[in-house]
Jmol script that loads the backbone (N, CA, C; Angstrom):
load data "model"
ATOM      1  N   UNK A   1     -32.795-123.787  18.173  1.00  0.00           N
ATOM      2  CA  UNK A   1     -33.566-123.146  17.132  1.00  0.00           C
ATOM      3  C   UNK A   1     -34.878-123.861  16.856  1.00  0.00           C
ATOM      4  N   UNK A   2     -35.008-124.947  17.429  1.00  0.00           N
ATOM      5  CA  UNK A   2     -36.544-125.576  17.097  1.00  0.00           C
ATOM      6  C   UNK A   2     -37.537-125.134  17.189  1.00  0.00           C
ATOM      7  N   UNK A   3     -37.186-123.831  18.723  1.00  0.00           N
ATOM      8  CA  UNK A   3     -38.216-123.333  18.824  1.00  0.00           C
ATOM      9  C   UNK A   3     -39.036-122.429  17.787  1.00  0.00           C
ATOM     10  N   UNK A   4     -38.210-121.969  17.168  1.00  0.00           N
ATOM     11  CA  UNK A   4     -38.270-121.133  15.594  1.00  0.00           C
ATOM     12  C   UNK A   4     -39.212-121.092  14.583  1.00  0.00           C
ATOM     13  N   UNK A   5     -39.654-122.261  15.103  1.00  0.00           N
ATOM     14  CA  UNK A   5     -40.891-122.611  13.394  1.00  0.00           C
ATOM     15  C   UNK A   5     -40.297-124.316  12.407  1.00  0.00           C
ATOM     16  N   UNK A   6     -41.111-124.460  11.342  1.00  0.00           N
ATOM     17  CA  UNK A   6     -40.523-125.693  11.017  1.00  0.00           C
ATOM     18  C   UNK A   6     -39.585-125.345   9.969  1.00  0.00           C
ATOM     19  N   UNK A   7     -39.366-123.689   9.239  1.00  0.00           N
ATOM     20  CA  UNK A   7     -38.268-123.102   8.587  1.00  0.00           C
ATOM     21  C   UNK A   7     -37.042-123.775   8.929  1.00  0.00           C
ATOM     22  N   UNK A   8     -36.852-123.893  10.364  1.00  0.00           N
ATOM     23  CA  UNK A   8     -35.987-123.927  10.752  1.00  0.00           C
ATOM     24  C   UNK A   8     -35.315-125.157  11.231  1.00  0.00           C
ATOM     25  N   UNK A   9     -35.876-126.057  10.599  1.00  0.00           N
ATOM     26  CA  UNK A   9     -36.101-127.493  10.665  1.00  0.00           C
ATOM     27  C   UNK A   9     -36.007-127.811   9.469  1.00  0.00           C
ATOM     28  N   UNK A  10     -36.183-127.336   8.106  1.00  0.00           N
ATOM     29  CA  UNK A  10     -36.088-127.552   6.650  1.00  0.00           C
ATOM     30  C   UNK A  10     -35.282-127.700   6.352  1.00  0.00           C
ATOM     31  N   UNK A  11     -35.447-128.380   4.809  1.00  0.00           N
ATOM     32  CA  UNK A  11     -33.914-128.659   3.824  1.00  0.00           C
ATOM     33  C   UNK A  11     -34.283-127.006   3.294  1.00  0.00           C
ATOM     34  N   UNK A  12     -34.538-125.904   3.479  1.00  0.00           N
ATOM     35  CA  UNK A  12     -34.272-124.888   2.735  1.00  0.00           C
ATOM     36  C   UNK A  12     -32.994-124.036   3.844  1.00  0.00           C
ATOM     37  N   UNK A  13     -33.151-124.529   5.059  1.00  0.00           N
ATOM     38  CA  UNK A  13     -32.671-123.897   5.835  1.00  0.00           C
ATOM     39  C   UNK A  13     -30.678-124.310   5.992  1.00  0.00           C
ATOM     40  N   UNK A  14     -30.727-124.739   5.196  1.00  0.00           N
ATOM     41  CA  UNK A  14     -29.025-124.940   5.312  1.00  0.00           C
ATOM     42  C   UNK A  14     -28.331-123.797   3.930  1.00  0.00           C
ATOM     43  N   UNK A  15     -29.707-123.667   3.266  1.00  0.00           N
ATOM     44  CA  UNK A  15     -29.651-122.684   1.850  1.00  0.00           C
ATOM     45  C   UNK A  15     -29.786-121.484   2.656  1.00  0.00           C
ATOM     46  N   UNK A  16     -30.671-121.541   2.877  1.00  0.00           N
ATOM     47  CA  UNK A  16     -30.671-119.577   3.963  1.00  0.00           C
ATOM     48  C   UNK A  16     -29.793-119.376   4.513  1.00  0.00           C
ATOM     49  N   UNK A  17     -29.025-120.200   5.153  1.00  0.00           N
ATOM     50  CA  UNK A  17     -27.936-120.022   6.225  1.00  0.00           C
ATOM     51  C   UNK A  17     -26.663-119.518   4.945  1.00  0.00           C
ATOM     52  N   UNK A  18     -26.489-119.810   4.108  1.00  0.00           N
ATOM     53  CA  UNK A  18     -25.604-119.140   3.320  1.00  0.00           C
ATOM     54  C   UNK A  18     -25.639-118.415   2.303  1.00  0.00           C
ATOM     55  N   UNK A  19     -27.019-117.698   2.595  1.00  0.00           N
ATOM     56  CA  UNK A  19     -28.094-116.548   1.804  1.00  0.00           C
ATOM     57  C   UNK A  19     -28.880-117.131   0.440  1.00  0.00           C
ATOM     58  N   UNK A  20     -28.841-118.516   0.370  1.00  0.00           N
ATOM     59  CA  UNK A  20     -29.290-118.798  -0.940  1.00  0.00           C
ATOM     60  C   UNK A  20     -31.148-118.643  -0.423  1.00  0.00           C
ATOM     61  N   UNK A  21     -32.052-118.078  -1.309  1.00  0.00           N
ATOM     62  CA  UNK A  21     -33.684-117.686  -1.453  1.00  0.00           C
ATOM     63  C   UNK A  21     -34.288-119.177  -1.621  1.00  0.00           C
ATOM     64  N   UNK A  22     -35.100-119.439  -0.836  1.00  0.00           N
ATOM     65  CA  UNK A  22     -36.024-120.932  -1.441  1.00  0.00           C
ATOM     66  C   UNK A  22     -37.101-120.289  -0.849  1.00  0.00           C
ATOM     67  N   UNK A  23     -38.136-120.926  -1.738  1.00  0.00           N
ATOM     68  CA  UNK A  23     -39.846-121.227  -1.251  1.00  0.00           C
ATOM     69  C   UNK A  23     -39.867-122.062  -0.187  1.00  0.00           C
ATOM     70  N   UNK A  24     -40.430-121.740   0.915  1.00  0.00           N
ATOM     71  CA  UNK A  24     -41.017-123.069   1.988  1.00  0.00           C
ATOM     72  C   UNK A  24     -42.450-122.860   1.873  1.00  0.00           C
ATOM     73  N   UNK A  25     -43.191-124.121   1.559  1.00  0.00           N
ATOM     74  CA  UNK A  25     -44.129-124.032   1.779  1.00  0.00           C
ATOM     75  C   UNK A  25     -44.517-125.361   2.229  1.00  0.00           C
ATOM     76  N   UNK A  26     -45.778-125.651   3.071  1.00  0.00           N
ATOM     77  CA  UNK A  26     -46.342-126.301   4.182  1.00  0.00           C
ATOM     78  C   UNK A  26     -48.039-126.433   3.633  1.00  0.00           C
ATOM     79  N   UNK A  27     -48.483-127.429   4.206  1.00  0.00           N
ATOM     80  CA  UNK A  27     -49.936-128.127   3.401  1.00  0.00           C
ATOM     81  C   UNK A  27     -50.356-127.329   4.836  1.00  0.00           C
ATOM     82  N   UNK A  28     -51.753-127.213   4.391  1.00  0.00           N
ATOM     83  CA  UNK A  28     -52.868-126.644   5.550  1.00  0.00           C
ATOM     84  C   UNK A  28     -54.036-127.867   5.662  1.00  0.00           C
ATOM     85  N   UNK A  29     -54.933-127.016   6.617  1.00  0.00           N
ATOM     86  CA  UNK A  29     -55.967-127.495   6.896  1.00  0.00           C
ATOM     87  C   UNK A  29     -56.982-127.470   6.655  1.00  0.00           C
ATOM     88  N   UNK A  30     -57.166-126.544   5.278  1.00  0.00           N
ATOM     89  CA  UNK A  30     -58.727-125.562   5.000  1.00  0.00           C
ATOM     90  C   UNK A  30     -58.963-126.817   3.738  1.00  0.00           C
ATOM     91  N   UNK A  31     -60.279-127.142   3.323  1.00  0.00           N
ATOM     92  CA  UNK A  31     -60.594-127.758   2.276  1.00  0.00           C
ATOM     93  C   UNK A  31     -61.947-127.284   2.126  1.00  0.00           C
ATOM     94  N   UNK A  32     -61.500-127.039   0.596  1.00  0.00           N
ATOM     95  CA  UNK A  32     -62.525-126.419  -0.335  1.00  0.00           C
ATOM     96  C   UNK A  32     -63.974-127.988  -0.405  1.00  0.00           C
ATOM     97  N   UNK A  33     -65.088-126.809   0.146  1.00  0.00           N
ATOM     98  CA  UNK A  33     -66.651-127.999   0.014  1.00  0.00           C
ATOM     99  C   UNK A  33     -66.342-128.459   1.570  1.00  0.00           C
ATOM    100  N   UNK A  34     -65.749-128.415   2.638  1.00  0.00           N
ATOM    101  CA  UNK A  34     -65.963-128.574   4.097  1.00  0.00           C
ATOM    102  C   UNK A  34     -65.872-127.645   4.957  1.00  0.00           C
ATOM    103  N   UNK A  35     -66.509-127.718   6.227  1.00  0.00           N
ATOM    104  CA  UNK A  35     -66.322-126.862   7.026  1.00  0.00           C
ATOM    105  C   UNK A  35     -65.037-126.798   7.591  1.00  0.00           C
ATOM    106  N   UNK A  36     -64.683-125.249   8.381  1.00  0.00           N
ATOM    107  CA  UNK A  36     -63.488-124.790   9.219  1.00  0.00           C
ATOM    108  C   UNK A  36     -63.783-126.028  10.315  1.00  0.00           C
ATOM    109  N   UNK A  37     -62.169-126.760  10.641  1.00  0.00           N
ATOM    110  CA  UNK A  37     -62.017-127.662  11.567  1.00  0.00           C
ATOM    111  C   UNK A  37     -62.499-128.946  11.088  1.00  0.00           C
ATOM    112  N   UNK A  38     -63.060-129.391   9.739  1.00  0.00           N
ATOM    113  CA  UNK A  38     -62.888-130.942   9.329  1.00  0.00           C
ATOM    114  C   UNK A  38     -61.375-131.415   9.053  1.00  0.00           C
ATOM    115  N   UNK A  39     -60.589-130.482   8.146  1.00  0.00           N
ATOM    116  CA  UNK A  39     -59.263-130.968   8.260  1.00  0.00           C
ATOM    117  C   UNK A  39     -58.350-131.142   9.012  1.00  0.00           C
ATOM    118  N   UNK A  40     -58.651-130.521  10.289  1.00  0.00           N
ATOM    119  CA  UNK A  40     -57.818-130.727  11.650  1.00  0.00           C
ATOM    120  C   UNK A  40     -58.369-131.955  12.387  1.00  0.00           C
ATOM    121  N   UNK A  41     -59.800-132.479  12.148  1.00  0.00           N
ATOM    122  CA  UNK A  41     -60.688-133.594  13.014  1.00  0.00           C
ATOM    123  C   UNK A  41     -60.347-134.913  11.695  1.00  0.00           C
ATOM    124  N   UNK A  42     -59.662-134.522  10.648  1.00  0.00           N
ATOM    125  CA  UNK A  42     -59.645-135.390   9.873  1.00  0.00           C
ATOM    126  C   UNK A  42     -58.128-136.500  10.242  1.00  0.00           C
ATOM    127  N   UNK A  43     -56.910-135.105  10.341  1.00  0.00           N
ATOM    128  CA  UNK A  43     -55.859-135.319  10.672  1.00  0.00           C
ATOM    129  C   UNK A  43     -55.999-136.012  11.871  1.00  0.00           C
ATOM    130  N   UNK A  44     -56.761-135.609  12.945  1.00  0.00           N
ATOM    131  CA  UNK A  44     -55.995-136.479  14.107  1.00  0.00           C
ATOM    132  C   UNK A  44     -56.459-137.625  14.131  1.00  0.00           C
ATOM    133  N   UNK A  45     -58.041-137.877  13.507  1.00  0.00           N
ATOM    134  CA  UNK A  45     -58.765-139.131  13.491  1.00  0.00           C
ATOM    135  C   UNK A  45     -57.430-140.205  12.140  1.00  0.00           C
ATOM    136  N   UNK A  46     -56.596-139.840  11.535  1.00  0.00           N
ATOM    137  CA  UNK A  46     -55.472-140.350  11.106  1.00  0.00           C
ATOM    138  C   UNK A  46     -54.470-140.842  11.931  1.00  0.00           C
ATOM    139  N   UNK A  47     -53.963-139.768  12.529  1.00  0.00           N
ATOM    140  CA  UNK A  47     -52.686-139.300  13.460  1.00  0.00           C
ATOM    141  C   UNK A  47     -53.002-140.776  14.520  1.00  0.00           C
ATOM    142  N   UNK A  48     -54.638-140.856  15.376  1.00  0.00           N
ATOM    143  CA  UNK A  48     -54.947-141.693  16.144  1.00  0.00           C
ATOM    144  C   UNK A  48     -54.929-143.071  15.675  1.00  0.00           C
ATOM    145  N   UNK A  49     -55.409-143.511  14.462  1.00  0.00           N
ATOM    146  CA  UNK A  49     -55.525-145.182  14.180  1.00  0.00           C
ATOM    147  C   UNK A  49     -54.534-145.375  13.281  1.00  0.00           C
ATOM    148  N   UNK A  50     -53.680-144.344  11.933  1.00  0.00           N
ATOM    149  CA  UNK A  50     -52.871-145.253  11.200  1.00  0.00           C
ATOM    150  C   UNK A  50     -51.101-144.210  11.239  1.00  0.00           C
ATOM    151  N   UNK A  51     -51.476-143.236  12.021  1.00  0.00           N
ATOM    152  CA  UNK A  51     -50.185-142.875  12.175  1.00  0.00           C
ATOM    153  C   UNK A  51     -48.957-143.968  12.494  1.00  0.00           C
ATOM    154  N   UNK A  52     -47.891-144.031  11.699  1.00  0.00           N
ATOM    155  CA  UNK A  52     -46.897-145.007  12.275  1.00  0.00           C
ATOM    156  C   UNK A  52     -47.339-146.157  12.444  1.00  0.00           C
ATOM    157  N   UNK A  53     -48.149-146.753  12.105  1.00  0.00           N
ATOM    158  CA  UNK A  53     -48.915-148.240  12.138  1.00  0.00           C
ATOM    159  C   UNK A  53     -48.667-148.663  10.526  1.00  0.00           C
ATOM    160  N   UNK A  54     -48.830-150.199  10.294  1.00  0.00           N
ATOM    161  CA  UNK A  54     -48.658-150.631   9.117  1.00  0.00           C
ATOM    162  C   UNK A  54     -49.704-150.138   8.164  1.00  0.00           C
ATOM    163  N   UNK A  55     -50.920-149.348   8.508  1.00  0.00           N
ATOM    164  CA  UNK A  55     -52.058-148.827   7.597  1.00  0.00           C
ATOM    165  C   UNK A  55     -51.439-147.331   6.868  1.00  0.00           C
ATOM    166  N   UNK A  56     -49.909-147.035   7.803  1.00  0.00           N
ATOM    167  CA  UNK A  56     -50.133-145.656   7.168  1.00  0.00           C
ATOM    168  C   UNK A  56     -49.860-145.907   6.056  1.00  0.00           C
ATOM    169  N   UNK A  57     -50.362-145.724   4.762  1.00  0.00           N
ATOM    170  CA  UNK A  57     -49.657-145.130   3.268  1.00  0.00           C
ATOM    171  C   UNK A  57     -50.880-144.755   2.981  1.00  0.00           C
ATOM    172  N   UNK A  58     -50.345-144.306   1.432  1.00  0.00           N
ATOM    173  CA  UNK A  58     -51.110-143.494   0.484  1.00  0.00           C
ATOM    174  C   UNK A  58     -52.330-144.405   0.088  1.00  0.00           C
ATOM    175  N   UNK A  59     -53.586-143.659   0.080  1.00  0.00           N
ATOM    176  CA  UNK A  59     -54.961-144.361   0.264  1.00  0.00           C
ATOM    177  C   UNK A  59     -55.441-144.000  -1.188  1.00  0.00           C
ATOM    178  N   UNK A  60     -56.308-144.671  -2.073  1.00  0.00           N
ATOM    179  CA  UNK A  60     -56.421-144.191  -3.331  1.00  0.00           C
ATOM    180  C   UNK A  60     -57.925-143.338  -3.021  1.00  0.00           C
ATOM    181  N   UNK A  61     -58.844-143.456  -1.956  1.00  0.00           N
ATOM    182  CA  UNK A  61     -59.861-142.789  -1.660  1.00  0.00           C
ATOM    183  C   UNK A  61     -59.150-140.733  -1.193  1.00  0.00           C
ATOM    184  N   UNK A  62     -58.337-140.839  -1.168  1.00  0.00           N
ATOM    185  CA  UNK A  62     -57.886-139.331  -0.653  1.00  0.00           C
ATOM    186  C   UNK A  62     -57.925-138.271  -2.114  1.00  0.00           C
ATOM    187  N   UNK A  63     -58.244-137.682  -1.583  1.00  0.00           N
ATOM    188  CA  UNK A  63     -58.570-136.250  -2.904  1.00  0.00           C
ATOM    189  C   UNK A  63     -57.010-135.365  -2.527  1.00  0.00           C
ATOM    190  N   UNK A  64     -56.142-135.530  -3.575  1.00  0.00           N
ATOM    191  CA  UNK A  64     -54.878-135.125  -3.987  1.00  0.00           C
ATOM    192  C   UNK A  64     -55.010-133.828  -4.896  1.00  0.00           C
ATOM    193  N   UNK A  65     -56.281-133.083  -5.162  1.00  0.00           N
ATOM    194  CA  UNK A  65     -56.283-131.770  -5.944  1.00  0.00           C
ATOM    195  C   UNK A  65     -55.368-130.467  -4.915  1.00  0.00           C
ATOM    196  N   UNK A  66     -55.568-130.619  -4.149  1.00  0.00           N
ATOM    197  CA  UNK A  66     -54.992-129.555  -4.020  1.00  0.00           C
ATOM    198  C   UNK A  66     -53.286-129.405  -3.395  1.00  0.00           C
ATOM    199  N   UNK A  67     -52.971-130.746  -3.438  1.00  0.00           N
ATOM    200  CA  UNK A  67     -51.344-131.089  -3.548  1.00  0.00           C
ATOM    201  C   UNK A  67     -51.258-130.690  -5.226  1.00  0.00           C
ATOM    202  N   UNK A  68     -51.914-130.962  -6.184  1.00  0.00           N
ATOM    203  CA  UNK A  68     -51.214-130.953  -7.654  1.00  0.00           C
ATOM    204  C   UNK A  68     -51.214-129.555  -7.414  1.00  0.00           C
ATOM    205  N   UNK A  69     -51.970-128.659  -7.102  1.00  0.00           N
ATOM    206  CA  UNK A  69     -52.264-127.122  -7.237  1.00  0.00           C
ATOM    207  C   UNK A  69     -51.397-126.661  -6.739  1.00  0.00           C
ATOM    208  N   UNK A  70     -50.411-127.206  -5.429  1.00  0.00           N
ATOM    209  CA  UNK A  70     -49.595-127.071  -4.975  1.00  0.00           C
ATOM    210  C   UNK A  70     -47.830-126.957  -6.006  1.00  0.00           C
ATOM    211  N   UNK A  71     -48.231-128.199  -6.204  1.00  0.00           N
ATOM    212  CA  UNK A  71     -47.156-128.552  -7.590  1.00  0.00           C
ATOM    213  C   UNK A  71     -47.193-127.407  -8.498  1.00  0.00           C
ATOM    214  N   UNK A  72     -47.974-127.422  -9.144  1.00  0.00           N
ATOM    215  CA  UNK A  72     -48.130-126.747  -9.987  1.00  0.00           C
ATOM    216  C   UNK A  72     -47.981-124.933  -9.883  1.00  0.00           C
ATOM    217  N   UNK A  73     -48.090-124.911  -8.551  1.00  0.00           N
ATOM    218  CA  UNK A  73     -47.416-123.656  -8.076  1.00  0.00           C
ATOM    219  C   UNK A  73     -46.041-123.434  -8.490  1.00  0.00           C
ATOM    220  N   UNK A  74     -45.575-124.590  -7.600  1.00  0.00           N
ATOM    221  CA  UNK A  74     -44.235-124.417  -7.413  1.00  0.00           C
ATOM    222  C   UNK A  74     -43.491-124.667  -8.666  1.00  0.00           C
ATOM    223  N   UNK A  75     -43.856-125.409  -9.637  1.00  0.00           N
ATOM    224  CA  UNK A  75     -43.583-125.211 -10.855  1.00  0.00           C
ATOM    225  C   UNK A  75     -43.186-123.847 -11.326  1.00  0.00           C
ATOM    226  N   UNK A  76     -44.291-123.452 -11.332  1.00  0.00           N
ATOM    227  CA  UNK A  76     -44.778-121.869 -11.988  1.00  0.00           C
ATOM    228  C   UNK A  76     -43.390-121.374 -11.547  1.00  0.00           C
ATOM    229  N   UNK A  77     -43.292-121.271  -9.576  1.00  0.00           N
ATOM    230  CA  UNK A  77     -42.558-120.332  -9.208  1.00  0.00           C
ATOM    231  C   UNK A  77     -40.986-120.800  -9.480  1.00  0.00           C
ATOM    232  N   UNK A  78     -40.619-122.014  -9.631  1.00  0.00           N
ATOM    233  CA  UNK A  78     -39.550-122.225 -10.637  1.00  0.00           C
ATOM    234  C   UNK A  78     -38.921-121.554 -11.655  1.00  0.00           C
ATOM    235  N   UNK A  79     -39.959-121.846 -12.392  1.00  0.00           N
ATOM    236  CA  UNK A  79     -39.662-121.587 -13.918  1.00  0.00           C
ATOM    237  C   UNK A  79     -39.379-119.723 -13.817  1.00  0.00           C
ATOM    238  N   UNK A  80     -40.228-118.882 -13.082  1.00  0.00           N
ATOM    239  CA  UNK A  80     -40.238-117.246 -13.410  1.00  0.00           C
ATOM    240  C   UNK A  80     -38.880-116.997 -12.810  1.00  0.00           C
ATOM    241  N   UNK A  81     -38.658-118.120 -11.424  1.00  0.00           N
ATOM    242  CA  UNK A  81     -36.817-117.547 -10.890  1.00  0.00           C
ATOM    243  C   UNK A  81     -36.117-117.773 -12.021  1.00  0.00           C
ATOM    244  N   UNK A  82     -36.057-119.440 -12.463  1.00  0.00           N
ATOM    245  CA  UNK A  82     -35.481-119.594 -13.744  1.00  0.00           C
ATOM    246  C   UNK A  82     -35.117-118.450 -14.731  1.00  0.00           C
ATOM    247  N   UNK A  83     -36.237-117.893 -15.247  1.00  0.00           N
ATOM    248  CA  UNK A  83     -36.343-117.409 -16.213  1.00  0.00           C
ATOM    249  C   UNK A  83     -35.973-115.960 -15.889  1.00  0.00           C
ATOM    250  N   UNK A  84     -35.782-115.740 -14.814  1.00  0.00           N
ATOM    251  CA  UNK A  84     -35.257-113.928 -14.358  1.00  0.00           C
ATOM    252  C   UNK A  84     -34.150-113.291 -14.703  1.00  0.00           C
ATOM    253  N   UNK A  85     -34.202-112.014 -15.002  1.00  0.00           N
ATOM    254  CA  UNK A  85     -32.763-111.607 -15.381  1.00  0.00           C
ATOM    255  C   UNK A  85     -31.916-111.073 -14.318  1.00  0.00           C
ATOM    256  N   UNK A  86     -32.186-111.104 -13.227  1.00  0.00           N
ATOM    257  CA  UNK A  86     -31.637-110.828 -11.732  1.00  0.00           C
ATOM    258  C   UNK A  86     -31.836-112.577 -10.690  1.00  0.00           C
ATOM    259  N   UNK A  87     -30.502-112.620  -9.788  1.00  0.00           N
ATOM    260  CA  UNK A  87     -30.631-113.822  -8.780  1.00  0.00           C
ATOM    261  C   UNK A  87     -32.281-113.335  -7.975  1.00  0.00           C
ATOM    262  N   UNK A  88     -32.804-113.824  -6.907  1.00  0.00           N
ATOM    263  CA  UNK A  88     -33.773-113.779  -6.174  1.00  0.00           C
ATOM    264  C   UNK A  88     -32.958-112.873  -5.047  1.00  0.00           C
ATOM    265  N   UNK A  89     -33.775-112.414  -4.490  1.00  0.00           N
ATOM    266  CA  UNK A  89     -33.038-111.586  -3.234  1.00  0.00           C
ATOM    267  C   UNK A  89     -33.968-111.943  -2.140  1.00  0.00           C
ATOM    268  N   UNK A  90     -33.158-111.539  -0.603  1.00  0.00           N
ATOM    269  CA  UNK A  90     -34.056-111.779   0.463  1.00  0.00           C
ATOM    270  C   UNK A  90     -34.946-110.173   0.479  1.00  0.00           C
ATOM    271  N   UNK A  91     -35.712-110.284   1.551  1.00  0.00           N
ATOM    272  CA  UNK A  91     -36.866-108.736   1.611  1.00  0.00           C
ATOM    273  C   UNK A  91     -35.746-108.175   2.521  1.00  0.00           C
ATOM    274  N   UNK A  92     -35.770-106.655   1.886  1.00  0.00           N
ATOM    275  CA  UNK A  92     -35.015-106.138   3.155  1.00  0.00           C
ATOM    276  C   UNK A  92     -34.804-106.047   4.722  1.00  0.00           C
ATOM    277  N   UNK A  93     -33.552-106.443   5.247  1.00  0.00           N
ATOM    278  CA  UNK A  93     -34.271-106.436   6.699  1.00  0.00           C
ATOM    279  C   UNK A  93     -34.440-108.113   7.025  1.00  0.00           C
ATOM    280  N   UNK A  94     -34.498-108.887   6.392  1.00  0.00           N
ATOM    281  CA  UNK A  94     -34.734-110.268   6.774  1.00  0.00           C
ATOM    282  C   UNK A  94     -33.678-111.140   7.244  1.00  0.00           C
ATOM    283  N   UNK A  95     -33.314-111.666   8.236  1.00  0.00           N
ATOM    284  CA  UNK A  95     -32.279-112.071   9.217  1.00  0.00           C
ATOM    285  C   UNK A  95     -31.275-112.685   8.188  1.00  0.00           C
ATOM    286  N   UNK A  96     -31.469-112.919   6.963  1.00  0.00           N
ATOM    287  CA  UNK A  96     -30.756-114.116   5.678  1.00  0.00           C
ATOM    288  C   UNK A  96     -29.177-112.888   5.053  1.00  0.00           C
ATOM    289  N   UNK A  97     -30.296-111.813   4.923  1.00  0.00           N
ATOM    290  CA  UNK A  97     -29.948-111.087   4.043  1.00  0.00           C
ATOM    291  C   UNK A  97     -28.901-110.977   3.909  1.00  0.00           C
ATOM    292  N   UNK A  98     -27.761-111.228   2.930  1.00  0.00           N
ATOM    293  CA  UNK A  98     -26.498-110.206   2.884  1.00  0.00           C
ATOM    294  C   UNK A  98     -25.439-111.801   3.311  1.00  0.00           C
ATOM    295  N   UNK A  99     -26.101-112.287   3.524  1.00  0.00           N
ATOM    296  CA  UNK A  99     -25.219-114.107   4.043  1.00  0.00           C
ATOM    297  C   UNK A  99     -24.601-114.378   2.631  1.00  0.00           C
ATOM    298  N   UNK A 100     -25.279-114.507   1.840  1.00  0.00           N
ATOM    299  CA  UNK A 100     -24.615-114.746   0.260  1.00  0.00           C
ATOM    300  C   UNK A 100     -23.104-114.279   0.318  1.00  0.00           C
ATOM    301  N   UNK A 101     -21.815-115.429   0.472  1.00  0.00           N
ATOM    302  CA  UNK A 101     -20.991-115.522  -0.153  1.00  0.00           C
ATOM    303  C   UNK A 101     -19.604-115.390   1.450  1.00  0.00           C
ATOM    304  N   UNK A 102     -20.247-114.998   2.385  1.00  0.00           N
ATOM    305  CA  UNK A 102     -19.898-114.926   3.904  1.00  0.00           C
ATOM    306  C   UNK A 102     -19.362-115.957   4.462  1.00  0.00           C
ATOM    307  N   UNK A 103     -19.669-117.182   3.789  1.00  0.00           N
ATOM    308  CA  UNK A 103     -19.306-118.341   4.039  1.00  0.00           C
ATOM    309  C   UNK A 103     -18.135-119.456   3.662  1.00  0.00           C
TER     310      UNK A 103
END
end "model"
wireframe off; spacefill off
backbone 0.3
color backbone group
């Protein structure tokens, strides 16, 4: 299944497998105020000198706005499942569907 995507590689994916609904979501490459392809020339110029080396950690020069925006998503989308008067369902048709309770 690797070939699959990184879904399928996730901690959401042991939840799908027995129909439970999660958010996956995944950081990109686009950054707001740079051009298309700085965040991909940014990553590998990383990936190349501190990937897996004792330099990798968290740098206090890195702009973290759009991880909080991230957060703060997922917050949001928390709280409205939370707060629903129905469970979450899969979209019809979606390979998950109907797994709830099969197990």
């Amino acid at each position: 299944m690797s070939d699959r995507g990184f879904f399928y590689r996730s901690d959401q994916f042991n939840f799908a497998k027995v129909g439970v609904p999660g958010a996956y979501t995944h950081g990109g490459l686009d950054f707001v105020g740079h051009p298309k392809g700085w965040g991909l020339e940014q990553r590998a110029k990383w990936e190349a000198t501190h990937y897996h080396q004792p330099s990798d950690h968290l740098d206090d020069s890195w702009n973290i706005e759009g991880a909080i925006d991230d957060v703060r998503l997922l917050f949001f989308l928390g709280a409205e499942v939370g707060d629903a008067n129905a469970m979450p369902r899969w979209k019809k048709g979606d390979e998950f569907e109907g797994r709830r309770g099969q197990e």
